[in-house]
DOSE-280037 format. One line per field, with one value per atom (N, C-alpha, C): chain; residue number from 0; x, y, z; atom name. Coordinates in nm, 2 decimals. Example, Ala and Ser with C-alpha at 12.3 -4.5 7.8 and 13.67 -1.06 7.14 Angstrom:
2
ch	[A|A|A|A|A|A]
i	[0|0|0|1|1|1]
px	[1.32|1.23|1.32|1.28|1.37|1.29]
py	[-0.57|-0.45|-0.33|-0.22|-0.11|0.00]
pz	[0.78|0.78|0.78|0.71|0.71|0.79]
at	[N|CA|C|N|CA|C]
! end
This chain:
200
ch	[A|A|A|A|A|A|A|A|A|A|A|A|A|A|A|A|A|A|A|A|A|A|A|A|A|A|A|A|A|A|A|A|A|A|A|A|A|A|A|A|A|A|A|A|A|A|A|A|A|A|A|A|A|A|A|A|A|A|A|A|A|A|A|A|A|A|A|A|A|A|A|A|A|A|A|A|A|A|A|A|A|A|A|A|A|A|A|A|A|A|A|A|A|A|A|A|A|A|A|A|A|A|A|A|A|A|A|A|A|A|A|A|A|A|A|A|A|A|A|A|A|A|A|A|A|A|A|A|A|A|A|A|A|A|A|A|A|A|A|A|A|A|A|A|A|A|A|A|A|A|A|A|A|A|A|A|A|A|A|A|A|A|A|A|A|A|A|A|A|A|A|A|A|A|A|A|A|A|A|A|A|A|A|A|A|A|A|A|A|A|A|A|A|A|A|A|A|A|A|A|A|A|A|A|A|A|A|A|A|A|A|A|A|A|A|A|A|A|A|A|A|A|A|A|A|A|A|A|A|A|A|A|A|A|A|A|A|A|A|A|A|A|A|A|A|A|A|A|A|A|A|A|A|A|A|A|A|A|A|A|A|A|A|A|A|A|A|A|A|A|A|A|A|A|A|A|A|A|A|A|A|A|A|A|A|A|A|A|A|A|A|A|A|A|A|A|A|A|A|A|A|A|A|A|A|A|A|A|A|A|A|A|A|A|A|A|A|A|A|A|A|A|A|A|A|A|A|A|A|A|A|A|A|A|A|A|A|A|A|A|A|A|A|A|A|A|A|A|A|A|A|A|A|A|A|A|A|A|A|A|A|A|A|A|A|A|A|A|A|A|A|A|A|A|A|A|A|A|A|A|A|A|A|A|A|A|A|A|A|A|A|A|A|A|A|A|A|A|A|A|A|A|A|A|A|A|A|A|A|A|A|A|A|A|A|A|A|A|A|A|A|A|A|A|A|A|A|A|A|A|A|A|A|A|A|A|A|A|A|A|A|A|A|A|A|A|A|A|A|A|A|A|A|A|A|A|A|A|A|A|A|A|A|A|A|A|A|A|A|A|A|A|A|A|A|A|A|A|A|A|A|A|A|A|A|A|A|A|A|A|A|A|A|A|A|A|A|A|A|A|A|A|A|A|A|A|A|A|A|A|A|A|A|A|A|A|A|A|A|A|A|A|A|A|A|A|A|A|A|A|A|A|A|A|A|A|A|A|A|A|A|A|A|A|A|A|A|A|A|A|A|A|A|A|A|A|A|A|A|A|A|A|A|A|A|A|A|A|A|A|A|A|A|A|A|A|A|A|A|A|A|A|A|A|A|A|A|A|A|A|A|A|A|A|A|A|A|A|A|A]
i	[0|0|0|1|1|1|2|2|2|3|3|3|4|4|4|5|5|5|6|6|6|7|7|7|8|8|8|9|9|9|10|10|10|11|11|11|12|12|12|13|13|13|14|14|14|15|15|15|16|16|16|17|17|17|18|18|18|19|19|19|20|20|20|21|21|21|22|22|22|23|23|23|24|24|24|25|25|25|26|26|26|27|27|27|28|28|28|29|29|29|30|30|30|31|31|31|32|32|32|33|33|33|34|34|34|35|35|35|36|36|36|37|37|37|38|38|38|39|39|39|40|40|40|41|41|41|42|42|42|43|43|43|44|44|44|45|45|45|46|46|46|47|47|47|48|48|48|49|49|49|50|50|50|51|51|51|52|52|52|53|53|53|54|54|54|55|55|55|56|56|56|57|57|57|58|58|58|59|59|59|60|60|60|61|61|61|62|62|62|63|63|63|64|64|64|65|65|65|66|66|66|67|67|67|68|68|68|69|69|69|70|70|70|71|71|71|72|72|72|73|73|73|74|74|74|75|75|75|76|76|76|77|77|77|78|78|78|79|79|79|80|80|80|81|81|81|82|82|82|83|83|83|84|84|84|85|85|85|86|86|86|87|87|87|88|88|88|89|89|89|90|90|90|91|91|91|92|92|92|93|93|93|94|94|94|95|95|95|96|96|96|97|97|97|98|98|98|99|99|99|100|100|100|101|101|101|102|102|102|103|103|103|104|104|104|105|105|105|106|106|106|107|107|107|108|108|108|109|109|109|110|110|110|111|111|111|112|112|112|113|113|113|114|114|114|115|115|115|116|116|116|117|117|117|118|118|118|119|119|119|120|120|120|121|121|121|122|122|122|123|123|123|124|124|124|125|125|125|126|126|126|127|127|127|128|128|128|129|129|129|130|130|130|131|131|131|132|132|132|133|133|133|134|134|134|135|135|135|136|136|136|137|137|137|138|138|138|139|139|139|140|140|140|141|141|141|142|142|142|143|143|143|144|144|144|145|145|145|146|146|146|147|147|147|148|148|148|149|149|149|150|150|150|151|151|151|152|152|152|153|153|153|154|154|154|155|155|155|156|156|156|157|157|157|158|158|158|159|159|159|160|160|160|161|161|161|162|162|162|163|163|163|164|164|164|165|165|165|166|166|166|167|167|167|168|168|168|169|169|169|170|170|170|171|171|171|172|172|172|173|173|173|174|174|174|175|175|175|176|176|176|177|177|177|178|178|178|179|179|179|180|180|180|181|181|181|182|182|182|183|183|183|184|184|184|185|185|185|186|186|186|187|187|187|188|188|188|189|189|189|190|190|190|191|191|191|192|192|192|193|193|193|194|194|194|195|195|195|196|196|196|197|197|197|198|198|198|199|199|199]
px	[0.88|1.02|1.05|1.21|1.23|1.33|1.32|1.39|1.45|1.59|1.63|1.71|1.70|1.75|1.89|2.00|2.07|2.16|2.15|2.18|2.36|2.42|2.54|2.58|2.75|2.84|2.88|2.96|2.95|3.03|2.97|3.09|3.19|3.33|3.42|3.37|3.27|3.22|3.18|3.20|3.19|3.10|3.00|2.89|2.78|2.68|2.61|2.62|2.66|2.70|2.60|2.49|2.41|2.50|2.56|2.61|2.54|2.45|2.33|2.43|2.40|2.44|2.63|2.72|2.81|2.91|3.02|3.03|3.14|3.12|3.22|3.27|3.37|3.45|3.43|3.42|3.40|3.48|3.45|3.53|3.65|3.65|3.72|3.67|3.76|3.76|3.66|3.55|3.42|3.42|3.35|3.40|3.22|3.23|3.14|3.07|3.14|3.08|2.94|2.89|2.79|2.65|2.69|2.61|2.59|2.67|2.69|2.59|2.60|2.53|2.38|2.37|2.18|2.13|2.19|2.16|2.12|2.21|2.18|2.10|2.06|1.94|1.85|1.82|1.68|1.65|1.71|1.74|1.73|1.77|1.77|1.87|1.84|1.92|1.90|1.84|1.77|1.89|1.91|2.03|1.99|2.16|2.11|2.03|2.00|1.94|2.03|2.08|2.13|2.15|2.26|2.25|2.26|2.22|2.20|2.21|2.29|2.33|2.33|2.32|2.33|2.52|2.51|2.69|2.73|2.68|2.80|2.88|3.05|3.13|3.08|3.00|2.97|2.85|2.83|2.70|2.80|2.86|2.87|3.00|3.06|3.17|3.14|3.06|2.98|2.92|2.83|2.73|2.85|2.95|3.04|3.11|3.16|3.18|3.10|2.96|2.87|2.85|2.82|2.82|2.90|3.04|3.17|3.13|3.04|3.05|2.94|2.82|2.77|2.71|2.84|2.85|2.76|2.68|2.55|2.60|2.50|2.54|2.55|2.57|2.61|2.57|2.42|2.39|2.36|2.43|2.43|2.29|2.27|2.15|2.13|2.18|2.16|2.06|1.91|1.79|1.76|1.90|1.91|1.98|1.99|2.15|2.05|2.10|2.05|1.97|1.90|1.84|1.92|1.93|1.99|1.99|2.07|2.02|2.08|2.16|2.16|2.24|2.22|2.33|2.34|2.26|2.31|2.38|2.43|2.54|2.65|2.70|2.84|2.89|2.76|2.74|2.61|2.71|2.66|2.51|2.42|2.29|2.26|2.40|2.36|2.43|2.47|2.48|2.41|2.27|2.16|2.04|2.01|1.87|1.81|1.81|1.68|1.51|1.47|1.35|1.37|1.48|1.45|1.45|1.50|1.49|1.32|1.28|1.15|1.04|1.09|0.99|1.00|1.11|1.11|1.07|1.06|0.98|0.86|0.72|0.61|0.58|0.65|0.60|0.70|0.76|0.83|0.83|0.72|0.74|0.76|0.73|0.73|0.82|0.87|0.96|1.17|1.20|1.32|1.40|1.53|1.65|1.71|1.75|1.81|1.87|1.83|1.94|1.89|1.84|1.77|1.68|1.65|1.51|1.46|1.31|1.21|1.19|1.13|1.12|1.04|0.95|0.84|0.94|1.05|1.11|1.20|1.21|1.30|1.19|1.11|0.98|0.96|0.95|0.95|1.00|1.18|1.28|1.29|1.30|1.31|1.18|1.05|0.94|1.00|1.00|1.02|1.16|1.23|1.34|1.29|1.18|1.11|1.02|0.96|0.85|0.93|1.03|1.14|1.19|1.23|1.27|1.13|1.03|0.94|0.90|0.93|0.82|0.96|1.07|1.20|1.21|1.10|1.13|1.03|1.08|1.05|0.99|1.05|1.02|0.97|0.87|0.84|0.93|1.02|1.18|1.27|1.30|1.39|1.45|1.53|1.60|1.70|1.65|1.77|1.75|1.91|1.96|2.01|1.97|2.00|2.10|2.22|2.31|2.24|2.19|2.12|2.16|2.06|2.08|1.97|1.98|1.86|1.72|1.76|1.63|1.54|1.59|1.57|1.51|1.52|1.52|1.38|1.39|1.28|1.18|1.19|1.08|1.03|1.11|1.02|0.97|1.00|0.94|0.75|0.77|0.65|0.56|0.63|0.54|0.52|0.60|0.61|0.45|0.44|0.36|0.21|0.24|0.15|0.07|0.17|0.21|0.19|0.15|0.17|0.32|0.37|0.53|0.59|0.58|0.64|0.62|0.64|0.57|0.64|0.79|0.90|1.00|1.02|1.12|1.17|1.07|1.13|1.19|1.22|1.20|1.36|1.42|1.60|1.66|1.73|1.79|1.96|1.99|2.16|2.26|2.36|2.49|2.48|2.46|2.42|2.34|2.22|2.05|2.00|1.99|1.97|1.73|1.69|1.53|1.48|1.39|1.33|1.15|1.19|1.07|1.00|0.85|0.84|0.70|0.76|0.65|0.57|0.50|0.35|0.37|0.33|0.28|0.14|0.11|0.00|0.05|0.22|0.25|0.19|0.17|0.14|0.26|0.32|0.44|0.40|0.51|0.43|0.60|0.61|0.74|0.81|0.91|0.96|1.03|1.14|1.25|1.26|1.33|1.34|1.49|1.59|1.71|1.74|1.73|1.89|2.00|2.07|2.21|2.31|2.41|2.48|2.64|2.71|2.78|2.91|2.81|2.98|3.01]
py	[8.67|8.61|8.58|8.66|8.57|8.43|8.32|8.23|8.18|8.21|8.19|8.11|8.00|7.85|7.83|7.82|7.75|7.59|7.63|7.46|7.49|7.40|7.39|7.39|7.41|7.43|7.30|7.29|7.18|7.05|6.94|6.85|6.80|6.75|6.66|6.53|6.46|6.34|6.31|6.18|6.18|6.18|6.22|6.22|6.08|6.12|5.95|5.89|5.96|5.87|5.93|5.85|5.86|5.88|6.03|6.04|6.08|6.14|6.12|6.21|6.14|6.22|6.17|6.10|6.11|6.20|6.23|6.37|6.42|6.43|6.45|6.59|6.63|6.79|6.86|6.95|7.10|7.03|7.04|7.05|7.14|7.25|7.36|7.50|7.61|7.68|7.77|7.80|7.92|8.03|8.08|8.25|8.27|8.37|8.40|8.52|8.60|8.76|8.75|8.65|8.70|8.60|8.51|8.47|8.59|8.64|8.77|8.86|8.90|9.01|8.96|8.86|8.82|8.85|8.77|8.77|8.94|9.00|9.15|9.19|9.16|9.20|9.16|9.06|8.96|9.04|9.08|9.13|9.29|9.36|9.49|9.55|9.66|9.69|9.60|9.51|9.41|9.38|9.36|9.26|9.11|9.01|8.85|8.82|8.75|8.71|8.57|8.50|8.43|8.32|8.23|8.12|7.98|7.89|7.76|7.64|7.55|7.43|7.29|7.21|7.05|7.08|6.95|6.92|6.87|6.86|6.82|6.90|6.86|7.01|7.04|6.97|7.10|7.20|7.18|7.27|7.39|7.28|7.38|7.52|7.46|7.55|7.66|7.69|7.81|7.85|7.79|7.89|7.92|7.87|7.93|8.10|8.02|8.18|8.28|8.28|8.34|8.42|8.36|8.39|8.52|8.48|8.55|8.69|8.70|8.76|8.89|8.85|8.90|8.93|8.88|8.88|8.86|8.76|8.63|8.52|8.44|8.38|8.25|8.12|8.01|7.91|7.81|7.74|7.57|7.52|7.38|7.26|7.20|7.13|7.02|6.86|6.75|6.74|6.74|6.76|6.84|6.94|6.96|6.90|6.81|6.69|6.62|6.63|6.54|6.45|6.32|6.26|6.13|6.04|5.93|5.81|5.75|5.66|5.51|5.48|5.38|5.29|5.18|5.10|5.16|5.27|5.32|5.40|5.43|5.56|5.55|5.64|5.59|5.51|5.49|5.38|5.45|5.40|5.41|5.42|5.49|5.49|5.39|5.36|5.22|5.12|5.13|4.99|4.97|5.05|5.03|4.92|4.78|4.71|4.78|4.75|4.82|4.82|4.71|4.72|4.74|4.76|4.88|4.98|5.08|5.18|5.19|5.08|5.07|5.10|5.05|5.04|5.19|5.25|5.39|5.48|5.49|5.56|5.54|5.41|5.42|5.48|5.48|5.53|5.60|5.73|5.83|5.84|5.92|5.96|5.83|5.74|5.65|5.53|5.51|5.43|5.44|5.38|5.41|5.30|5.35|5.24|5.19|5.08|4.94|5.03|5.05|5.12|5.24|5.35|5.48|5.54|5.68|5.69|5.74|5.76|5.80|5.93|5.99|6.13|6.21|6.07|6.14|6.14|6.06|6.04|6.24|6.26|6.38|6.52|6.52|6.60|6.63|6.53|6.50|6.63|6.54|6.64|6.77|6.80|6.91|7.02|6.96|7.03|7.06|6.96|7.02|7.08|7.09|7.22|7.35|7.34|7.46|7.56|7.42|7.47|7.52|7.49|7.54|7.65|7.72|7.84|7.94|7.89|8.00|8.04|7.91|7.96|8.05|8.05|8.17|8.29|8.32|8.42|8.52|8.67|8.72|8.86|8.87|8.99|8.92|8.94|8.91|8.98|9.05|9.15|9.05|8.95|8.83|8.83|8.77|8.70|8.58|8.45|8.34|8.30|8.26|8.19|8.02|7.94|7.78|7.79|7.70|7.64|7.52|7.46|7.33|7.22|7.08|7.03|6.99|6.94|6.99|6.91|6.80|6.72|6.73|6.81|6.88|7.00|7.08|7.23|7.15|7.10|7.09|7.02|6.90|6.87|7.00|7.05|7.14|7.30|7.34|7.41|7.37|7.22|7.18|7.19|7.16|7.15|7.32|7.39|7.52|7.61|7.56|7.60|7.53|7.42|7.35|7.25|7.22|7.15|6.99|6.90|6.74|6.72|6.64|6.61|6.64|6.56|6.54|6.61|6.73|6.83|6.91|6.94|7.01|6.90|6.80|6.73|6.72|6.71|6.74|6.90|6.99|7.11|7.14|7.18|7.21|7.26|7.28|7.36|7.29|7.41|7.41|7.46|7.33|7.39|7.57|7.59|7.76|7.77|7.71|7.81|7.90|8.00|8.04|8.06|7.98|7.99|8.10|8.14|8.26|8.28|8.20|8.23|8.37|8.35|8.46|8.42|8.44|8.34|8.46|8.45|8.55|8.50|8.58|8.58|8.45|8.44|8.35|8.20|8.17|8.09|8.04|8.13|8.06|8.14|8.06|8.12|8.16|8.28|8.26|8.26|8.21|8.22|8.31|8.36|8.50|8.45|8.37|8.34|8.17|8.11|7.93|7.96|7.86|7.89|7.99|8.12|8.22|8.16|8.21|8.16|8.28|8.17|8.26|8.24|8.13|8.09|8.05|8.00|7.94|7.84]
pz	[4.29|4.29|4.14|4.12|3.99|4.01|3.94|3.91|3.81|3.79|3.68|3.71|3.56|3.58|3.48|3.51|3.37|3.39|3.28|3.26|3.23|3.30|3.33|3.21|3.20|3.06|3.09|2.93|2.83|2.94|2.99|3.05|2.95|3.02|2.98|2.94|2.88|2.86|2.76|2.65|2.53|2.47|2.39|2.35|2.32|2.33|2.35|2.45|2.57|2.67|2.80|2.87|2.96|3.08|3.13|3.24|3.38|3.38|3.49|3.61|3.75|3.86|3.85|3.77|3.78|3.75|3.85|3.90|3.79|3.62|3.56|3.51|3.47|3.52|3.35|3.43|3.28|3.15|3.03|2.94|2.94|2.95|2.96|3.00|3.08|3.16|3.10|3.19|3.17|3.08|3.00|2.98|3.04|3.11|3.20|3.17|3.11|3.05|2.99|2.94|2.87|2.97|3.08|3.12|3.27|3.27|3.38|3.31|3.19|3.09|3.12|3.08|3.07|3.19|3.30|3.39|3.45|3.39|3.48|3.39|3.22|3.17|3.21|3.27|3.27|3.43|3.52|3.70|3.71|3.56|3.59|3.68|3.78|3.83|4.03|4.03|4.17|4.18|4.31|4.32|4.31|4.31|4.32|4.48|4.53|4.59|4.67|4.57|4.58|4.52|4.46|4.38|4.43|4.36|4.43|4.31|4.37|4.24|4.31|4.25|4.29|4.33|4.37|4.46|4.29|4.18|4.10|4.03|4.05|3.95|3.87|3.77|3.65|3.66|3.78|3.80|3.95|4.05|4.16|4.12|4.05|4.01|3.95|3.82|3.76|3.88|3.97|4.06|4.14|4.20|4.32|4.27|4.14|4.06|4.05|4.00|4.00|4.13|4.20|4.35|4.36|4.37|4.38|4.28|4.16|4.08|4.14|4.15|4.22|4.36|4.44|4.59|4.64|4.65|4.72|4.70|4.80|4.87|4.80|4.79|4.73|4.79|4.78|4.86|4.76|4.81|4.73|4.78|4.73|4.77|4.65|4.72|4.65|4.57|4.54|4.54|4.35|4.36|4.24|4.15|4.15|4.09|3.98|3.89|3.75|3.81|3.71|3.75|3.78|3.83|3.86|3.76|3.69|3.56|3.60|3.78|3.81|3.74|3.67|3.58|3.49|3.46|3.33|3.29|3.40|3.43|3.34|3.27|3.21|3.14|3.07|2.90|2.81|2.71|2.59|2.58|2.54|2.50|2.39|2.29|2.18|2.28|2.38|2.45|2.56|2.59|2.67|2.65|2.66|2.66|2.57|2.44|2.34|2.44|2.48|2.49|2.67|2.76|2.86|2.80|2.69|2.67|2.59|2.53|2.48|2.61|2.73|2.83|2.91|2.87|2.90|2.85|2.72|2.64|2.64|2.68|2.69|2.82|2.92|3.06|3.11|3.08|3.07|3.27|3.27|3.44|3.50|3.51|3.60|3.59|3.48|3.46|3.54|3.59|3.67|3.60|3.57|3.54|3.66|3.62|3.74|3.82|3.96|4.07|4.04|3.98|3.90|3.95|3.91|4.00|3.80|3.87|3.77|3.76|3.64|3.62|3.76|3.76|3.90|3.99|4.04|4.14|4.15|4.02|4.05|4.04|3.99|3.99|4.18|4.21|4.37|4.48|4.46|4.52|4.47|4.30|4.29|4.36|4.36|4.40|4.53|4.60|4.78|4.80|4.70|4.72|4.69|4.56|4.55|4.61|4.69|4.80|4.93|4.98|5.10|5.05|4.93|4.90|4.87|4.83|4.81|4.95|5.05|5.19|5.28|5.20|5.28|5.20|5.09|5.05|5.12|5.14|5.24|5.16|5.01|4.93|4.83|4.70|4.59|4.46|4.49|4.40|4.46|4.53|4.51|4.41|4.34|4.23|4.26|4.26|4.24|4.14|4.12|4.02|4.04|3.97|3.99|3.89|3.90|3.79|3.81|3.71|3.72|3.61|3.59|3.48|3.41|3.30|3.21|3.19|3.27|3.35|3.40|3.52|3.68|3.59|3.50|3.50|3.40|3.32|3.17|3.31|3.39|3.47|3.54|3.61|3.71|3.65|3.52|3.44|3.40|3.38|3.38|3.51|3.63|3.73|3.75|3.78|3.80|3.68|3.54|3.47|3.50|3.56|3.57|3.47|3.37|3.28|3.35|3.24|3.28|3.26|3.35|3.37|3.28|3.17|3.08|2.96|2.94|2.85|2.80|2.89|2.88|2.85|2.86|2.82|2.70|2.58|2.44|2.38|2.52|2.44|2.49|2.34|2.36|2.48|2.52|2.67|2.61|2.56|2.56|2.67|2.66|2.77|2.79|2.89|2.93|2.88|2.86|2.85|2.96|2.94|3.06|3.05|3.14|3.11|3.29|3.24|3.34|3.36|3.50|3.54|3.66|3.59|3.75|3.84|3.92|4.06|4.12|4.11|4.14|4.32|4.43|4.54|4.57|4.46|4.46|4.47|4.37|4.33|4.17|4.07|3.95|3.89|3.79|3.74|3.62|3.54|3.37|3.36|3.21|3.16|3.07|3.08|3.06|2.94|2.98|2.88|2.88|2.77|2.76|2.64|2.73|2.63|2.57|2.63|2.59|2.63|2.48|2.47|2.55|2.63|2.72|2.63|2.57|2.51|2.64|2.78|2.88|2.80]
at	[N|CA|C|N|CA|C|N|CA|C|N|CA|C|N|CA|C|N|CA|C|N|CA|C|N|CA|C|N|CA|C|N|CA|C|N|CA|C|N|CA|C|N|CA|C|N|CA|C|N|CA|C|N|CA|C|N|CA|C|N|CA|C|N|CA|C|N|CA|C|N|CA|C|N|CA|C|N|CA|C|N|CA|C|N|CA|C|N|CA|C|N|CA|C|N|CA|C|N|CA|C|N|CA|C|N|CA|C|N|CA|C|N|CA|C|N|CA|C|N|CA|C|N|CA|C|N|CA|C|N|CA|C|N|CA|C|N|CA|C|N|CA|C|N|CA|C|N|CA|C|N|CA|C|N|CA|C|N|CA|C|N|CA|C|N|CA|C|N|CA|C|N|CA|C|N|CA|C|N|CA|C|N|CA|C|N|CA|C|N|CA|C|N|CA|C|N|CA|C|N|CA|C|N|CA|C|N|CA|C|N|CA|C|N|CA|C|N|CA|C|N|CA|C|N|CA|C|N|CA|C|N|CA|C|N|CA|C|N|CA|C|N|CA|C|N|CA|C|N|CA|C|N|CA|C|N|CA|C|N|CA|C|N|CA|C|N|CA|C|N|CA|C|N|CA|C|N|CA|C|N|CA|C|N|CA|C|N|CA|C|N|CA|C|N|CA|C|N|CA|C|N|CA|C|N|CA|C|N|CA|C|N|CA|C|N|CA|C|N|CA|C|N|CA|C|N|CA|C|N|CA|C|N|CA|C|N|CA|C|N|CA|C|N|CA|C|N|CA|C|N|CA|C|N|CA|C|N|CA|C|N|CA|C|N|CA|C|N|CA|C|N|CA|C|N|CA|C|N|CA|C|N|CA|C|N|CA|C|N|CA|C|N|CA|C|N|CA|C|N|CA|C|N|CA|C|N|CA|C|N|CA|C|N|CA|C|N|CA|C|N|CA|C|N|CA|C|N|CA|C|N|CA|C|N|CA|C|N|CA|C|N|CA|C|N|CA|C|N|CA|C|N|CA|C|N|CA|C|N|CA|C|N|CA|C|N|CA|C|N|CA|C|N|CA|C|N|CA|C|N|CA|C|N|CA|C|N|CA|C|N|CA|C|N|CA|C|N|CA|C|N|CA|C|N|CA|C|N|CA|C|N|CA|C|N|CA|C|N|CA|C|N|CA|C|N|CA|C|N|CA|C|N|CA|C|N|CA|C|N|CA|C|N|CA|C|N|CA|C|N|CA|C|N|CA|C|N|CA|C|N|CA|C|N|CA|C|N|CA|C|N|CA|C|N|CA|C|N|CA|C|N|CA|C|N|CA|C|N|CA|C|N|CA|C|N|CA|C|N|CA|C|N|CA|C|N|CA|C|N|CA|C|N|CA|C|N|CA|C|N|CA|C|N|CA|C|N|CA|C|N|CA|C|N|CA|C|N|CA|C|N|CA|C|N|CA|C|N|CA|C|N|CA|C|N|CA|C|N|CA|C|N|CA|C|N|CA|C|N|CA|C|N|CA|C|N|CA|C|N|CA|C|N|CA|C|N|CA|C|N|CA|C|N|CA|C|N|CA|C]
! end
């Protein structure tokens, strides 16, 4: 099975600003040609399989199109939704608790913001969405595609590699990265591609 992950285009939200699962809208309208393009280079001539995104507009809207683009199916699933940041939703990163953010950075996976979940916390969900789609895949020539975000996608790259959690987290993933994996029948993945630029 291939899985290819991208990270949603650019949100409407000002920069600096920890917006987490809050549900904020596209900057401006998609150009989609060149994330259509990769996608059929990285797939060849296979068809999609099917696409699948968290419930937030900047993720469900690209995959609904997508969908539409290459006529499969469109399946949404909470589980893929950013990570949750709780009070911290929707403020400033220089107006966050210096030393909660201190206490975050010494214990990365396990640390959670007020009301928040933890990196483990989303390592979690995303895993057992992964594990429900591998045990419905019925051909190893699959291809799904996630519109995702870049939390969710850098954590479960790690677990997917078999990587310690936090291993993928420092590594870039731009608005439209598109990263590509491929899942052996065994379940060990190797990795193909990490941020190609699609320019949505």
């Amino acid at each position: 099975m291939d899985l290819i992950l991208v990270r949603h285009p650019q949100p409407d939200v000002a920069s600096g600003v920890c917006y987490g699962q809050t549900d904020v809208p596209l900057i401006q309208p998609i150009q989609h040609g060149t994330l259509v393009a990769r996608i059929r280079g990285a797939i060849g001539d296979r068809p999609l399989t099917a696409v699948h995104s968290s419930h937030l507009t900047r993720a469900r809207i690209p995959a609904n199109w997508l969908s539409s683009m290459f006529h499969a199916p469109h399946h949404i699933d909470t589980r893929l939704a950013e990570m949750h940041f709780g009070e911290w939703e929707m403020r400033g990163w220089d107006e966050i608790d210096r030393n909660a953010l201190d206490a975050w950075a010494q214990n990365v996976a396990g640390f959670a913001p007020p009301g928040g979940e933890s990196a483990r916390d989303v390592v979690v969900r995303v895993d057992a969405w992964a594990r429900e789609l591998r045990s419905q895949v019925s051909d190893n020539d699959e291809v799904h595609v996630v519109i995702g975000h870049a939390g969710p996608i850098r954590l479960h790259m790690a677990t997917a590699l078999r990587l310690p959690t936090t291993t993928c987290l420092p590594w870039a993933l731009d608005f439209g990265g598109i990263c590509h994996l491929h899942i052996a029948d065994d379940g060990n993945a190797r990795l193909i591609h990490w941020n190609v630029q699609t320019n949505v």
